[in-house]
N, C-alpha and C positions, 0 to 999 in steps of 0.2 A: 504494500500500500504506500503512495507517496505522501512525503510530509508535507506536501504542499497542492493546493489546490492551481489547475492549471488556469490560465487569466488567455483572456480574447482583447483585453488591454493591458498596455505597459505600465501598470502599476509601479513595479517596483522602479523605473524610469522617472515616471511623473514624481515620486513622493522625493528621489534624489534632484530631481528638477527642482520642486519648491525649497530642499534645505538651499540648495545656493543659489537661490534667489532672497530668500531671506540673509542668507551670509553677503550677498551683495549689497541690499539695501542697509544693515546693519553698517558694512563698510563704507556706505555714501552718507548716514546719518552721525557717524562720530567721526567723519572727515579724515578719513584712517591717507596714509600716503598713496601717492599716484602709484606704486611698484602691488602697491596691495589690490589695490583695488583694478589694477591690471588684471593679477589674477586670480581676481573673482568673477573678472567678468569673460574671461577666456572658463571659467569653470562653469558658468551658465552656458556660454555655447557651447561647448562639450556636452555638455547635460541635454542642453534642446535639441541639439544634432541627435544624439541618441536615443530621445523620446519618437524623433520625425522618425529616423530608419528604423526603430520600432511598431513604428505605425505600420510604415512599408511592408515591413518582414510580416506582421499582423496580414497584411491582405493577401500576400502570398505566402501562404502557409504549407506550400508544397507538396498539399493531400492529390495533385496530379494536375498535370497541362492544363486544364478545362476550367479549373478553379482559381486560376493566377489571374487576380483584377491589376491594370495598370494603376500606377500612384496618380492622382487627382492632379490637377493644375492646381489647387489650393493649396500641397503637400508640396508639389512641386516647386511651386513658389517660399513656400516657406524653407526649405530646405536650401535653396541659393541665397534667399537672404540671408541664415542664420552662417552659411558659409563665407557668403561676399563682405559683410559687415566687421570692420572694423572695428576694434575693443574699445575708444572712446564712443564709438558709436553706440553699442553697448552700454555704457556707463551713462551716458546724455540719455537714452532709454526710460533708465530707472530713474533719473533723476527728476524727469519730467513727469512720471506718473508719482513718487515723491511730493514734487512743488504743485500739484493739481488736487493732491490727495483723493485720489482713485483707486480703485482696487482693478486697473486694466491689465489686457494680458500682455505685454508688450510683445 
């Protein structure tokens, strides 16, 4: 029997995605150094890259040919940006949802 119950989402992804997001905004609220808060935010994208190609791997779940769905233009999209984006980019992100006081997803 396994110890773990099998997931159709990237759970364990998503929950590593919110700790550093939270360790980013933590690092933009007590004005931590620019080296820090580099990488934190190179640690978000890491984390969102790896939720996106979990999604992916999610639709092709390799049960045979016939089952493999293409990844969405919305997935698509999101995947070139979290790659294309630069880590101030990144940083000015959070900062903005920050100084708006939103709960958005960037």
């Amino acid at each position: 029997m396994p110890t773990h119950v099998p997931r159709s989402e990237p759970t364990k992804k998503l929950e590593i995605l919110v700790r550093r997001e939270i360790a980013l905004r933590h690092a933009i609220a007590v004005d931590r150094g620019s080296e820090k808060l580099a990488r934190a935010a190179e640690a978000v994208r890491v984390a969102k890259l790896n939720v996106i190609k979990a999604r992916m791997a999610a639709c092709n779940d390799g049960k045979g040919l016939h089952t493999k769905i293409q990844p969405g233009a919305k997935i698509t999209e999101e995947l070139k940006l979290w790659s294309d984006i630069a880590t101030p980019g990144i940083v000015a992100m959070y900062q903005e949802v920050k100084s708006h006081g939103e709960k958005a997803d960037p």
